[in-house]
Every structure is written in structure tokens, then in C-alpha cells.
N, C-alpha and C positions, 0 to 999 in steps of 0.2 A: 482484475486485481484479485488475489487471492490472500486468505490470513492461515493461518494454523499454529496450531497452539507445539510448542517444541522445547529442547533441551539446547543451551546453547552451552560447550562446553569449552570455548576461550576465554579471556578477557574478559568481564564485561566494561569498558570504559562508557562510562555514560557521560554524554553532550549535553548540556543545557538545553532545555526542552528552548529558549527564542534563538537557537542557534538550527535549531532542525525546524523550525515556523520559517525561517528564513530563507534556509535552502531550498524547501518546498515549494516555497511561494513563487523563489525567483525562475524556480524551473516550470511550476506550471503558470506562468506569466511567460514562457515561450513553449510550453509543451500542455494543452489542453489536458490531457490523459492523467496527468500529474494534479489534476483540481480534487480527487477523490481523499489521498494523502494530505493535501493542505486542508483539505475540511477536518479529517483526524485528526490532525496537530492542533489546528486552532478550538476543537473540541477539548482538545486534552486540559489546553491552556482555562478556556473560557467555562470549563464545569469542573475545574479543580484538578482536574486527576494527576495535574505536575506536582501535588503532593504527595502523592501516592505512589506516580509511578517516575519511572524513567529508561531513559530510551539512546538510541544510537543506530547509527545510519551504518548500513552496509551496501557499498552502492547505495540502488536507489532505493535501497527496504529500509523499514521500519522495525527496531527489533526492541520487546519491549518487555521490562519485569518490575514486578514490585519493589520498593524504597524500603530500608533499605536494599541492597545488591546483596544477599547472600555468600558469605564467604566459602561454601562448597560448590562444586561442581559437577556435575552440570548443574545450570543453572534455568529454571523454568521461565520461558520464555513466550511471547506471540508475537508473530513473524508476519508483516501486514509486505505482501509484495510488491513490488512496482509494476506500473502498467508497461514494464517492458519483458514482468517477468510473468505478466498475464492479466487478465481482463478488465477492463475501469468495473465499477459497481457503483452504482446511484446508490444502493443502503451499505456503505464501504461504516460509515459515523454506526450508526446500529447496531449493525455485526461486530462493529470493533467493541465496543462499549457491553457486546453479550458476549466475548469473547474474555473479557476484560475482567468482568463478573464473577462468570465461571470460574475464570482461574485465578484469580488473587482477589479475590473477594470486594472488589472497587467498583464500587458506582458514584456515576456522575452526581454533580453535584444540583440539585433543579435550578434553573434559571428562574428568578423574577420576573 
């Protein structure tokens, strides 16, 4: 799995963050590899950050910017890849969450 931080200069139509928990789930509920992705999403959800940010699926990425969506473009983005467009990462949640940081200024919210 790979992330990087980029400029998305289409669209940005953003999907309901339990519409992308869903997709991810049900694919890595037949594809192992896909469990890196579903920990992201359900972190997004479970430490707030679906107020903050929003996201949409290209294929099997993750493409993601701060709330609102900025009406110029390009539009600054992080691009969390599929494990089909490279390597699973056991700290996939961490790197996303410093990645996330960095660039729009969002942190997680602490759990109880």
C-alpha cells in the first residue's frame, strides 16, 4: 500500500464516508490485502475525522481532502493506494493519520 500526498485536478465528488466503510469491508471480507483500507475508513469514522474530511473511491484508492471541498483547482489531496496498486502496510492507520496532519491540519480525535 502506498499514500502520497497530491493535487487532484477533476471533480471532486465526495461519497459518504459509510458508503466507502462498506465497500472496503465487503472487498476485504473476500480479499485479505484490502483489511489495511478498511482499518483507515473505520478510523476515519471511529476518531471523527468524517467531519473534517472527505473522500471518494477511484477504483480501489482512497482519495482524500479537507471539508469543505475547495472550489478551485487542483485540489489538494492524499491518495491512500490499493493493495493492488502496491504493498499491504501494517501502520497503513498511522501513516494515514501523519499524512492527514501534515496536510490539512486534522487529527484524530483520542478515543476513550
Amino acid at each position: 500500500m502506498r499514500m502520497n500526498s497530491r493535487a487532484w485536478s477533476d471533480r471532486f465528488d465526495a461519497v459518504p464516508w459509510a458508503e466507502i466503510a462498506t465497500w472496503f469491508h465487503e472487498l476485504a471480507a473476500e480479499h485479505a490485502e484490502f483489511r489495511p483500507m478498511t482499518d483507515i475508513v473505520t478510523s476515519v469514522l471511529a476518531r471523527g475525522g468524517d467531519r473534517h474530511l472527505v473522500a471518494l473511491t477511484s477504483m480501489h484508492d482512497l482519495v482524500v481532502t479537507s471539508r469543505p471541498v475547495p472550489d478551485d483547482r487542483p485540489i489538494e489531496v492524499v491518495v491512500v493506494r490499493s493493495p493492488s496498486s502496491g504493498h499491504a502496510d501494517a501502520d497503513a492507520v498511522p501513516l494515514f493519520w501523519r499524512l492527514v496532519r501534515e496536510k490539512f491540519g486534522v487529527e484524530p480525535v483520542r478515543q476513550l
